[in-house]
C-alpha positions in Angstrom: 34.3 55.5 6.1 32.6 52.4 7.1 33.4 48.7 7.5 30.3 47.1 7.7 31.5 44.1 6.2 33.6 43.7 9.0 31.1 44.4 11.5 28.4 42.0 10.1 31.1 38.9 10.3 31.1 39.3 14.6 27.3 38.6 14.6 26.9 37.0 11.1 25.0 34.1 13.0 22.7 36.6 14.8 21.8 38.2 11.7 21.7 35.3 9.7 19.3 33.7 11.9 17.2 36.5 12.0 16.8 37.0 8.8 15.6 33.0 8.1 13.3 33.6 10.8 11.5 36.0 8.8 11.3 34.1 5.5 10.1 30.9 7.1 7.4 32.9 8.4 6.9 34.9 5.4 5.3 37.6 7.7 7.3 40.3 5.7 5.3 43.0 6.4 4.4 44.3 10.3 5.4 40.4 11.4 6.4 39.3 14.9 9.8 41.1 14.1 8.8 44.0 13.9 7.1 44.1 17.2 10.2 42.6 18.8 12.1 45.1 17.7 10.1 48.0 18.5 9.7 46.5 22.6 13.1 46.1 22.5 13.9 49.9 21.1 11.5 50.9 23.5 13.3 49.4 26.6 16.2 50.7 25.3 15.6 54.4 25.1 13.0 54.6 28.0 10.5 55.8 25.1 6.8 54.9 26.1 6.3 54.7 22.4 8.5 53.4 19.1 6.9 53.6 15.8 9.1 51.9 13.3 8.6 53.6 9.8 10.2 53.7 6.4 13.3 55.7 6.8 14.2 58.9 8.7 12.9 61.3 6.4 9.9 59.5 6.7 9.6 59.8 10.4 10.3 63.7 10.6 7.3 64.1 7.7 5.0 61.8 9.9 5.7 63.6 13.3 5.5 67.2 11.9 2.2 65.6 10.2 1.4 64.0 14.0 1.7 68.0 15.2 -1.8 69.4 12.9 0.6 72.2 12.0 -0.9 74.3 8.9 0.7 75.6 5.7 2.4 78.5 6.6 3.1 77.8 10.2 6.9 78.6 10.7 9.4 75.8 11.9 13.0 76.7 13.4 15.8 74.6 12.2 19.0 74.8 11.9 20.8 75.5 8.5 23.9 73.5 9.2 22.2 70.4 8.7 21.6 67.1 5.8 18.6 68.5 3.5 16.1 66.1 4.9 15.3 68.4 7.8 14.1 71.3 6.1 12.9 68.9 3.0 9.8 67.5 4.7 8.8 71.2 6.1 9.0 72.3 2.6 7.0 69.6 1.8 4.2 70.2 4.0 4.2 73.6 3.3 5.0 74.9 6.6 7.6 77.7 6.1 11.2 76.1 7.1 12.8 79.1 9.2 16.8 78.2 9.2 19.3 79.3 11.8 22.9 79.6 12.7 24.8 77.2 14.5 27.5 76.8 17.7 31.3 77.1 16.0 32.1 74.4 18.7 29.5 71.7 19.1 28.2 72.4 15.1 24.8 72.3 17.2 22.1 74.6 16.8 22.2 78.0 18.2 20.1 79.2 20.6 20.4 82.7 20.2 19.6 82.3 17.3 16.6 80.4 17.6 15.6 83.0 20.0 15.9 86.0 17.6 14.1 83.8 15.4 10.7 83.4 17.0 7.6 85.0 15.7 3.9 84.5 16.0 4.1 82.1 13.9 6.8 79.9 15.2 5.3 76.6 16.0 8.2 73.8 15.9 11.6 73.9 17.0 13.5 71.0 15.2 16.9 70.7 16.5 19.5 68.4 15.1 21.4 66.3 17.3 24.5 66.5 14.8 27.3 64.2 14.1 26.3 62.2 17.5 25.5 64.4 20.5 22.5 66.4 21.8 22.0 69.9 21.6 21.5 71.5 24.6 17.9 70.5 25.3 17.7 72.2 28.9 18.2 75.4 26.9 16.1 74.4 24.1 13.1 72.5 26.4 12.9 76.0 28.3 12.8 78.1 25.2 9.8 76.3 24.2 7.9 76.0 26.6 8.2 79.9 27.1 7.0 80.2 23.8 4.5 76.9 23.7 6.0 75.6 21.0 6.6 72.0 20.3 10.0 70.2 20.3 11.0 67.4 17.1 14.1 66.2 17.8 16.1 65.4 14.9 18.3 62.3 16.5 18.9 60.5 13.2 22.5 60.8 14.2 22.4 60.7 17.7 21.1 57.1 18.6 22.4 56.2 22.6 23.5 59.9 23.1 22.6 61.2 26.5 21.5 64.1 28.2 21.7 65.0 31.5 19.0 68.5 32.5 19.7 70.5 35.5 18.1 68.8 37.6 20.7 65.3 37.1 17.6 63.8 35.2 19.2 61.7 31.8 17.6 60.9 28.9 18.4 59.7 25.5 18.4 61.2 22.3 14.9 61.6 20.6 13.1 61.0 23.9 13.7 64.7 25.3 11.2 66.7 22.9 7.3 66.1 22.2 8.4 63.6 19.7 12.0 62.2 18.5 13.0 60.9 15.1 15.9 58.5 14.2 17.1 56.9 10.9 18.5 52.8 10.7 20.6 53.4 7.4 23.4 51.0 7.0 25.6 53.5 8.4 23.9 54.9 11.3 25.3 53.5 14.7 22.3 51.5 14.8 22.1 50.6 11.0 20.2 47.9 9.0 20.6 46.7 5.5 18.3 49.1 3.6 16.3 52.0 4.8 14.6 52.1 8.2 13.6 54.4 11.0 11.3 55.3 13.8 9.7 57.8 15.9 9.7 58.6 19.5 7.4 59.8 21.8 5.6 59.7 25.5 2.8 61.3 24.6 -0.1 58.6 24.0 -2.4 61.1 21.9 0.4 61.7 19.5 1.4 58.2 19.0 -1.8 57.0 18.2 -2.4 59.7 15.4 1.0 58.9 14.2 0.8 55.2 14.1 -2.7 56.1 11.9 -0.9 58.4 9.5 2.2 55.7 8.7 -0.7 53.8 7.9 -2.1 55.6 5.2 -4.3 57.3 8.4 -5.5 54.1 9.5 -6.3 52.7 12.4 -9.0 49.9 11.1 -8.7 48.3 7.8 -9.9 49.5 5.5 -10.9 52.6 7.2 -9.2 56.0 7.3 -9.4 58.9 9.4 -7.2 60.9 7.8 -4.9 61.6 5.0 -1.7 59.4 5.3 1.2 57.8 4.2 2.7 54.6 4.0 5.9 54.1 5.8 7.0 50.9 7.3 9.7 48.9 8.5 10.2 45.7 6.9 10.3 42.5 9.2 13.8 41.5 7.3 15.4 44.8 8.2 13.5 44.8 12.0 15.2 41.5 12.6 18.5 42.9 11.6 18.2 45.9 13.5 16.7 43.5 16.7 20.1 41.8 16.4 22.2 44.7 16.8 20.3 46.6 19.4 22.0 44.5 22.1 25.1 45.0 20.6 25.0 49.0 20.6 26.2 50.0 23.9 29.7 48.0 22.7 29.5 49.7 19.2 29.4 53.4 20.5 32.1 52.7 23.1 34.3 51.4 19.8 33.5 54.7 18.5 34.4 56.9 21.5 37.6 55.1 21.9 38.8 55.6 18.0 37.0 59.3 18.5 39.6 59.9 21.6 42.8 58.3 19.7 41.5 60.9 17.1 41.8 63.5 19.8 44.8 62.9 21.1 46.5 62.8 18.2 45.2 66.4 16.9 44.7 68.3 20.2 48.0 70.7 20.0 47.5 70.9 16.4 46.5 74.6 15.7 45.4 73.5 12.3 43.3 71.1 12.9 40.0 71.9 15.4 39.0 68.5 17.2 34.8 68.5 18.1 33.9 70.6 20.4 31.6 68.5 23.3 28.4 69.7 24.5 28.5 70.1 28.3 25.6 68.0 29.6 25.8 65.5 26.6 27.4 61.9 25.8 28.8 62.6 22.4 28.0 58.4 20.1 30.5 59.9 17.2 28.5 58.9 14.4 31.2 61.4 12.6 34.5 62.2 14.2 34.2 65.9 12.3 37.6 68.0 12.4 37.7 71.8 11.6 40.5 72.5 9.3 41.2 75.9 9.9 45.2 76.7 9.0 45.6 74.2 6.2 43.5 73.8 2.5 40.7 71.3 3.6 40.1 70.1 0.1 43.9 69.5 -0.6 44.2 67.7 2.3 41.2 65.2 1.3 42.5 64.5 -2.1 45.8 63.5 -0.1 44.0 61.4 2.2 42.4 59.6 -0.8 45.5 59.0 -2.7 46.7 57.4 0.2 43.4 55.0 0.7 41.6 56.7 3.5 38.5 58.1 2.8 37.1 61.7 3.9 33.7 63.3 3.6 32.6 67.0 3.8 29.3 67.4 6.2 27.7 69.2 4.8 29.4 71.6 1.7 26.4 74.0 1.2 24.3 75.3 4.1 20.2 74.8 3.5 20.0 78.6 3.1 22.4 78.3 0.2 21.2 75.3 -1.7 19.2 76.3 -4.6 16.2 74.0 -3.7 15.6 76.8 -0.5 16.7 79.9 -1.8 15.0 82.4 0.1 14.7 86.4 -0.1 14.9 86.6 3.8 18.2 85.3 3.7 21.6 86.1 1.6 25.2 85.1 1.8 26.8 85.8 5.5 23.4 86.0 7.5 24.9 83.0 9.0 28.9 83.3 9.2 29.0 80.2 11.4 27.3 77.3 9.3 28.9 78.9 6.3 32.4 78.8 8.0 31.9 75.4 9.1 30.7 74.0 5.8 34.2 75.8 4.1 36.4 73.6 6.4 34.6 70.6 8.0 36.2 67.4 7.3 35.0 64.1 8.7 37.7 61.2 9.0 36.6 57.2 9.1 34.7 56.6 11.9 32.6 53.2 12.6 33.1 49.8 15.3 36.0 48.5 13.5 38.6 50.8 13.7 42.0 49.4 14.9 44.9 50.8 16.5 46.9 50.2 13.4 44.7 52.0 11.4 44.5 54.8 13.8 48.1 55.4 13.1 48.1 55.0 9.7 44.8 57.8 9.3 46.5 60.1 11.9 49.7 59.5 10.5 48.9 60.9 7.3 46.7 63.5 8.3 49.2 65.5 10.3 52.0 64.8 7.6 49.8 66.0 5.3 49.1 69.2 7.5 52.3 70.0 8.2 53.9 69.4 5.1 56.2 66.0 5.3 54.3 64.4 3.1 
């Protein structure tokens, strides 16, 4: 699904450099690195504020934490989504509130978002999935309606851009009161190990957040509030420093292997290519098909005999996992997410992919379709 081996062998010097840097100057832990990075990241995205943490799970606990919200405060999100979305509202015991999503950009819905509200709605958290925005305008205009704050989930969506009405573009994670993304190894921008970071323009929130990665301090020693402690290394930093510059090439790789993809499968009636939001750039951290006139699961198992690998995103909807069963909500409350998750199928998708590979993946996924195989 990834080559990262591959990848790491164009800028092994880069990287390798990096990486001595760090242990000649032992500063392993918030070193010069770090800062780098986060200046950099910050010039990159047009955020006023980066706040490297942990992981990305990490950084949607810290900014929902950043927010004051109270147990039982209500948070929208979509049910189509990985776990850790809902996870660390569970965890803070706000009340997760999920919701269907778009059969053609597998992006949250905003009708349903809108049926969803209630007095006690505070958050929206929507989930730039697979590697393009949801439709923010929509979603920006919704909440400020309702004055309710905006988390961006962007942990997929690194470099995606969004253009509003009024031809203004942002990036992913920069949109909302307060963005989160995630650096693992195979995240368009991925580092060795775990990693991630927060967004935000607002100065107020980034200092409390800033405090509450830091076990909710600001001076040693002395803390203001109840915290956590999430970091990014300075190893992993100077990885990720390396390959910020490269980024802009990596998600062009991807868009071109995502439109051979296309190509390939557009008059296809059983295979569904992603659908594109309108006013966003689309990074293709998954190139996700929708199998709809063949057996998805059969068609994965012959993928594998023949050495390409395929992954289901995601197999169980949040309102079906048994971790978040919930009385509000039974099978078919959300026909689209459950649909999806019965015949997504995501295809190798990372900077490597070559033209003879192409072939060979397409090859034997419309053999396989069609039944000459």
């Amino acid at each position: 699904m990834v080559d990262l081996q591959t990848q790491y062998q164009h800028i092994k010097q880069e990287i390798d450099a990096g990486i001595q840097e760090v242990i000649d100057s032992a500063a392993f832990i918030k070193g010069p690195k770090v800062a780098a990075f986060q200046a950099h990241l910050e010039a990159y995205t047009g955020a006023k504020h980066v706040i490297p943490v942990g992981n990305g799970t990490d950084a949607l606990q810290i900014a929902l934490m950043g927010l004051g919200l109270k147990p039982g405060d209500e948070v929208i999100t979509p049910t189509f989504t990985f776990i850790a979305t809902a996870e660390v509202v569970a965890l803070l015991g706000l009340t997760p509130v999920v919701v269907d999503v778009d059969w053609n950009t597998m992006n949250i819905d905003l009708e349903s978002v809108r049926r969803a509200i209630t007095p006690k709605t505070k958050a929206i958290v929507p989930v730039h999935l697979f590697g393009q925005c949801a439709d923010m305008q929509a979603i920006m205009d919704l909440a400020k309606a309702h004055h309710l704050y905006v988390v961006e989930d962007a942990c997929q969506a690194i470099g995606a851009k969004y253009t509003f009405a009024n031809g203004e573009t942002k990036q992913a994670g920069t949109m909302g009161d307060i963005g989160c993304t995630s650096f693992f190894p195979s995240k368009n921008l991925g580092c060795y190990g775990d990693g991630g970071a927060i967004f935000t323009n607002d100065d107020a929130l980034a200092d409390r957040m800033r405090a509450i990665s830091n076990h909710g301090c600001r001076v040693r020693y002395h803390h203001d509030e109840i915290g956590v402690n999430s970091r990014l290394d300075s190893i992993q930093a100077a990885i990720l420093d390396a390959k910020l510059p490269h980024l802009d090439a990596y998600i062009e790789a991807r868009q071109r292997a995502a439109a051979y993809y296309d190509k390939a499968f557009a008059n296809n009636d059983k295979l569904l290519i992603p659908g594109h939001e309108p006013h966003s750039t689309h990074v293709f951290h998954q190139y996700t098909l929708r199998v709809v006139g063949a057996d998805r699961d059969k068609l994965r198992e012959g993928l594998a005999e023949r050495g390409i690998p395929a992954m289901i995103y995601y197999p169980v909807p949040l309102h079906q996992q048994k971790a978040y069963l919930d009385p509000r909500y039974k099978d078919g409350d959300f026909p689209v997410a459950e649909k999806l998750a019965s015949c997504v199928l995501s295809l190798p998708m990372h900077t490597e992919l070559d033209d003879e590979q192409l072939e060979y993946i397409t090859g034997n996924v419309l053999g396989l379709v069609n039944g000459n195989l």
